[in-house]
C-alpha positions as CSV (number, residue, x, y, z in Angstrom):
1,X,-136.2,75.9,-38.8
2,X,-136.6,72.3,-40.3
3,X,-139.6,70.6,-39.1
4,X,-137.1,68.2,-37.7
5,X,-134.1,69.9,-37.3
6,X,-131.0,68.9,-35.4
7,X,-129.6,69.3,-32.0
8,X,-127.1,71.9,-33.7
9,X,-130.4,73.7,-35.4
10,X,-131.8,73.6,-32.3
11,X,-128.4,74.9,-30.2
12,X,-127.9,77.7,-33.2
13,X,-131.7,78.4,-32.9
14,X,-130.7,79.1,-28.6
15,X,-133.7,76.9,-27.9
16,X,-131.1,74.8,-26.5
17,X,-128.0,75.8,-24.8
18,X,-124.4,75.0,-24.6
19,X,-124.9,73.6,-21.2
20,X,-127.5,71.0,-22.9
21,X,-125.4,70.0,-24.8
22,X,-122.2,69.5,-22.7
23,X,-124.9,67.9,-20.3
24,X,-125.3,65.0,-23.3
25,X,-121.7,64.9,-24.0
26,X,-121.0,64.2,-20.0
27,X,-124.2,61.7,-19.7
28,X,-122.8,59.4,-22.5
29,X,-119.2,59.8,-21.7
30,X,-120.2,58.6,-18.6
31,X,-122.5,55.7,-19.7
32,X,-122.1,55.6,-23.4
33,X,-125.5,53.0,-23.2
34,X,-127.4,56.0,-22.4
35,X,-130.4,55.7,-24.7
36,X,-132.6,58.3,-23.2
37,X,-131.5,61.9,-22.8
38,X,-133.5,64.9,-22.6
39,X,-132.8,68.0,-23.3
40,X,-133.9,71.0,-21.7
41,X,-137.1,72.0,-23.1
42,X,-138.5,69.1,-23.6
43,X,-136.5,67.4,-26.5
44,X,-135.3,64.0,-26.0
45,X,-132.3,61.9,-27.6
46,X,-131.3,58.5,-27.7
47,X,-127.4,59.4,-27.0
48,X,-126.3,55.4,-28.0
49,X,-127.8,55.3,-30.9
50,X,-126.5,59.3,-32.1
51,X,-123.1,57.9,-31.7
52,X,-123.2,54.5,-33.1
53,X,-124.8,55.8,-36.2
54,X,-122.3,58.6,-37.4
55,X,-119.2,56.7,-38.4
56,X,-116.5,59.1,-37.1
57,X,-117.7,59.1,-33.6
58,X,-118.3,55.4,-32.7
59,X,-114.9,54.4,-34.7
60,X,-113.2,57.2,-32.4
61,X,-115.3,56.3,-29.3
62,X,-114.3,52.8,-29.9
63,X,-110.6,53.7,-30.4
64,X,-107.7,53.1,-27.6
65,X,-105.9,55.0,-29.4
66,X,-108.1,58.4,-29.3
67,X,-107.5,60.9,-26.7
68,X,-110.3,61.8,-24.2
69,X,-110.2,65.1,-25.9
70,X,-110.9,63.7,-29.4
71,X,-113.5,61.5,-27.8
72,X,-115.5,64.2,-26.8
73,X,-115.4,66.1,-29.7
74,X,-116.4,63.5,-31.8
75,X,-119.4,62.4,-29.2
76,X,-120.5,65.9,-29.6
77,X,-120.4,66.1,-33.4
78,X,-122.4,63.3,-33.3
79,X,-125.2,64.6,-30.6
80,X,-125.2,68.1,-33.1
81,X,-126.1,66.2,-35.9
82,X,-128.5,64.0,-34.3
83,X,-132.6,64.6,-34.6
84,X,-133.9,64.8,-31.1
85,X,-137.6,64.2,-31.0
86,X,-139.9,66.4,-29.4
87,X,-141.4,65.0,-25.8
């Protein structure tokens, strides 16, 4: 694995799981200011900041237009290509 790999290197590696991540999909659909998220062993994720930097996901976050479907999926993609730090 990377020395800093990705919340989907980390998911893929099952040292976190599916529930983790859902968990950080709900937290920021529910407060998309959420800067602090951890994970569950110990790996932590500022969830704002995953999605305003990948282009896709804060263009469809910000979107009336998008589904709540498409908003999810595109607040995950962001959160699995994010680089949680290590707490």
């Amino acid at each position: 694995m990377a020395e800093n790999p990705t919340t989907g290197e980390l998911y893929k590696a099952k040292t976190l799981t599916e529930e983790d991540v859902g968990a950080a999909v709900d937290a920021f659909i529910a407060d998309p200011t959420t800067t602090l998220f951890v994970f569950g062993d110990g790996y932590r994720l500022d969830l704002a900041a995953a999605v305003r930097d990948h282009a896709w996901a804060s263009t469809t976050v910000a979107s009336g237009d998008a589904t709540p479907h498409l908003k999810r999926a595109a607040v995950r993609t962001a959160i699995l290509l994010a680089r949680p730090e290590k707490a």
